[in-house]
C-alpha positions as CSV (number, residue, x, y, z in Angstrom):
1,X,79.6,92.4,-20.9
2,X,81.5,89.2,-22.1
3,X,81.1,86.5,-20.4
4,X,83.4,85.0,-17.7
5,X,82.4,81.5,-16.9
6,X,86.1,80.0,-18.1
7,X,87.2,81.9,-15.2
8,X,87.9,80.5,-11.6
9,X,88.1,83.1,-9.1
10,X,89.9,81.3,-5.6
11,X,89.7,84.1,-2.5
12,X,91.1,83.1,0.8
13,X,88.9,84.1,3.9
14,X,89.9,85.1,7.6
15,X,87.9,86.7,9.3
16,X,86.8,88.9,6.6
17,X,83.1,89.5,7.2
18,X,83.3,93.5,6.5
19,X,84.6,93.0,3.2
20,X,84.0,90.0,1.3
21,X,80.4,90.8,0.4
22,X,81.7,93.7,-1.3
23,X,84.8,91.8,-2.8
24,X,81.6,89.1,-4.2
25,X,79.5,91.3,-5.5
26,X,82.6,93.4,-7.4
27,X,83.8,90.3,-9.1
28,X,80.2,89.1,-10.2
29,X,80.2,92.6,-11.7
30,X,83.5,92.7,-13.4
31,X,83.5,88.9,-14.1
32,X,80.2,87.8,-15.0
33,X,79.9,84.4,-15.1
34,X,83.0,83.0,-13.2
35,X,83.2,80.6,-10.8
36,X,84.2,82.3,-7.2
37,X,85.3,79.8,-4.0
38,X,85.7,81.0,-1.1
39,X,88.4,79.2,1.1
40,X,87.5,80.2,4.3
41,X,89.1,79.8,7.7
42,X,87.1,82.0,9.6
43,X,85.4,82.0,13.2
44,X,83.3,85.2,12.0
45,X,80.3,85.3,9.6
46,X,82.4,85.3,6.5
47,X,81.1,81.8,5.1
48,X,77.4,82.6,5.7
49,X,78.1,85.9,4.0
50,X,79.5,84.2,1.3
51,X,76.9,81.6,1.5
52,X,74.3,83.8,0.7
53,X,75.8,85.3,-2.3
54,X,75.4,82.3,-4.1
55,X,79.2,81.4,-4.5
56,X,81.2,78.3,-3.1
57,X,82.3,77.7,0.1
58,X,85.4,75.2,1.2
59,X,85.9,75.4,4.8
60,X,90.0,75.4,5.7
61,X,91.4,75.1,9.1
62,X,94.2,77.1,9.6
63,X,97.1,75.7,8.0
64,X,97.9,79.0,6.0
65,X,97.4,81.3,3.0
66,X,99.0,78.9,0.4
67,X,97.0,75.9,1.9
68,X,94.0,77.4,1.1
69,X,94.7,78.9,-2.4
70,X,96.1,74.9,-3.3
71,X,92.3,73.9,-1.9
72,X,90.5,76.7,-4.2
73,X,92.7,75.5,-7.2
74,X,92.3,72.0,-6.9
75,X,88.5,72.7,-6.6
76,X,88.6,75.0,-9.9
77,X,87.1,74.1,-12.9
78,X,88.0,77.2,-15.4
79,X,90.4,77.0,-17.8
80,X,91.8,80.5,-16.1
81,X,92.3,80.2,-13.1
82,X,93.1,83.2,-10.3
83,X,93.7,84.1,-7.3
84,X,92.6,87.8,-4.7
85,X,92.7,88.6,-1.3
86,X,89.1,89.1,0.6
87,X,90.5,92.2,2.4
88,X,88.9,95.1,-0.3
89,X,92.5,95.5,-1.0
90,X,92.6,95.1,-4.8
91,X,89.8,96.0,-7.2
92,X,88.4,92.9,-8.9
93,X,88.1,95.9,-12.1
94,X,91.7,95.0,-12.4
95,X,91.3,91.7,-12.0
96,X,89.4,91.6,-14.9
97,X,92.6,93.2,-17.3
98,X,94.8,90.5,-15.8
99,X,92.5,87.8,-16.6
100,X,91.7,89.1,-20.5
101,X,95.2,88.9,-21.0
102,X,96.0,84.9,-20.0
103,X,92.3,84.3,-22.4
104,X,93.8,86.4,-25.3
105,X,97.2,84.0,-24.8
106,X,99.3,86.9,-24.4
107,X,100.9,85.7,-21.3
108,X,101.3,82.8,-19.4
109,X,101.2,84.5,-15.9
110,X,99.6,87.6,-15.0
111,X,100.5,89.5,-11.8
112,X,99.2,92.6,-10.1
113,X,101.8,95.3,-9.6
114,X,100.5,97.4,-6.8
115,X,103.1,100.3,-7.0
116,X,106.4,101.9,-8.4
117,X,106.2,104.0,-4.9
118,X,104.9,103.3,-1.9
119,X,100.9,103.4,-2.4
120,X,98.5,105.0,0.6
121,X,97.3,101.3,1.8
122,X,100.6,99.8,2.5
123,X,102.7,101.0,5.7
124,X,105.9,101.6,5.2
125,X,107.1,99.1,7.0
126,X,106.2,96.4,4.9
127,X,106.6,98.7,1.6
128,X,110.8,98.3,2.5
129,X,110.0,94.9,3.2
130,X,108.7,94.1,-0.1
131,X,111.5,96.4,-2.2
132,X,113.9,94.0,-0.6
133,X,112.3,91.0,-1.3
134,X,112.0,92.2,-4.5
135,X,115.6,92.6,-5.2
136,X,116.6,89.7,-3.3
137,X,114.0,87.3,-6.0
138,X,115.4,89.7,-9.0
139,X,119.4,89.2,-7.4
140,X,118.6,84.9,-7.4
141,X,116.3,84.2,-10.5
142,X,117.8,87.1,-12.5
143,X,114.2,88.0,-13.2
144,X,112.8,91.6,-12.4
145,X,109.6,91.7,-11.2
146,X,108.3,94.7,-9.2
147,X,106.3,93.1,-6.7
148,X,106.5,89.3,-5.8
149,X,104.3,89.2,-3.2
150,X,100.9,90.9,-4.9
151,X,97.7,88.9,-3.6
152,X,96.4,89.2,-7.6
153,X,97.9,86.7,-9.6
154,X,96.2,84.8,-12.6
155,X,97.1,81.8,-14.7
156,X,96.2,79.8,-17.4
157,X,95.5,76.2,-16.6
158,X,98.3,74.7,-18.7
159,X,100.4,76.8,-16.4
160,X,99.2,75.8,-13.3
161,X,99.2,71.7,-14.4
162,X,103.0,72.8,-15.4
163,X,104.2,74.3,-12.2
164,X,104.8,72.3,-9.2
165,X,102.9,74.1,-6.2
166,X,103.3,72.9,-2.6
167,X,103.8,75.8,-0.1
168,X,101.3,76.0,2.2
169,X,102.3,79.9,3.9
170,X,102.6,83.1,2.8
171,X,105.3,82.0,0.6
172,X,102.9,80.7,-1.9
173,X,102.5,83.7,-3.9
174,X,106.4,83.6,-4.3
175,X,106.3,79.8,-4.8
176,X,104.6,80.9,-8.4
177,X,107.1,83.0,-9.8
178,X,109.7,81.1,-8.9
179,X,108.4,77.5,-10.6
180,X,107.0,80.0,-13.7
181,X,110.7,81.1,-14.0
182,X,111.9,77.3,-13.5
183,X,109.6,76.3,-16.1
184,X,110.4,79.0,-18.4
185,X,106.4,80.5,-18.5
186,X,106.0,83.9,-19.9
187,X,105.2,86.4,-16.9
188,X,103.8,90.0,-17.4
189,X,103.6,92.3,-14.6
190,X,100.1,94.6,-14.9
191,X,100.0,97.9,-13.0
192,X,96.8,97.6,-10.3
193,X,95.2,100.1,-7.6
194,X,95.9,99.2,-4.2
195,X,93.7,100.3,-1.4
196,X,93.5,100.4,2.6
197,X,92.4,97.1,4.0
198,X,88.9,96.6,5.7
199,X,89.1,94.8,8.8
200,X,92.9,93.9,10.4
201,X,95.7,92.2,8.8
202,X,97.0,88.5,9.6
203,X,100.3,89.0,8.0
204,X,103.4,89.5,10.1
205,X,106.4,91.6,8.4
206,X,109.4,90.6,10.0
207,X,108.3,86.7,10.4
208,X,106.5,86.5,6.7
209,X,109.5,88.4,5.3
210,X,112.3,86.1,6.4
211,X,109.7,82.9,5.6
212,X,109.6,84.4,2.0
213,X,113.4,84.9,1.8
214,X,114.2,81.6,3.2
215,X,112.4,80.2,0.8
216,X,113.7,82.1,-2.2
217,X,117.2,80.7,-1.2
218,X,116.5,77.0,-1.1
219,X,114.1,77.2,-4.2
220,X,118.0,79.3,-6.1
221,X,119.6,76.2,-4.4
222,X,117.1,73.7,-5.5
223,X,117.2,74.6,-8.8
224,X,120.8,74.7,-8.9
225,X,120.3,70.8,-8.4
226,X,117.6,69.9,-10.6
């Protein structure tokens, strides 16, 4: 298999010890070769999990999901850099697709669709919330993109040096699309599996959601002004 060591893999940890040595050992597999960090914020066995699968380990405290994706990135030495959630969520096999297409230079951004309907590991609560933040971020950056807020996004490292990243919450993933669109990058939207999580989930619908749509506005409003 081809190998992958161009590739940095960043996946932010809480409390994910039922899952992450699977999530390891399925990149490594898919990705041979790349450089995985773990950002971990965890009071579980995560980082000696980790640990012992021979991959980095940044310790975080808890100052949120984009804080700890800015750590991994800034730690990153590939010239492709990405980005997964530690939940067993998303298949690094996909991954991989995303990833071929930034080396190839067929895109400047690739992001993980998850689904056209709503797939079997995402309640429906937070499926609506996502098909209106979807059409909120389409509605302000007159962009179309299926799903903003996908936990799989990758990047070339010209694009990441280009965009200005600060958030430090779950608007992060957002935060992306919206400085790729300010900066005029080339985004492509890849069609990904999508499974049920192992272990609980930290993210909170209604307060997440209007974080995330908040920060669409002001980021339409700042650009307005730039």
């Amino acid at each position: 298999m081809q190998d992958h060591s161009d590739v940095s893999v960043v996946i932010p940890t809480l409390n994910e010890e039922k899952s992450i040595g699977l999530v390891i050992e399925r990149v490594k597999k898919w990705l041979p070769g790349a450089e995985i960090i773990i950002v971990d914020s965890s009071d579980d066995k995560t980082a000696e999990i980790a640990s012992s699968l021979g991959v980095t380990v940044v310790r975080q405290e808890r100052k949120g999901y984009g804080a700890a994706i800015r750590k991994g990135l800034e730690k990153a030495r590939g010239r492709v850099l990405a980005f997964m959630d530690g939940d067993g969520t998303y298949d690094p096999a996909d991954l991989r697709r995303l990833v071929d297409m930034v080396r190839k230079g067929e895109t400047d951004i690739a992001t993980g669709r998850r689904f056209s309907s709503k797939p079997a590991g995402m309640s429906t609560s937070r499926y609506i919330g996502n098909f209106i933040v979807n059409t909120v971020f389409s509605m302000l950056f007159l962009r179309r993109i299926g799903d903003t807020q996908t936990g799989m996004k990758v990047f070339s490292r010209e694009a990441y040096l280009r965009m200005r990243l600060r958030e430090n919450g779950m608007p992060f993933s957002t935060e992306v699309l919206t400085e790729a669109c300010r900066k005029g990058l080339r985004i492509t939207e890849v069609g990904i599996r999508y499974y049920n999580r192992i272990g609980f989930s930290k993210l909170n619908p209604l307060k997440d959601g209007l974080k995330i749509l908040l920060f669409m506005i002001r980021r339409r409003i700042g650009f307005s002004r730039d």
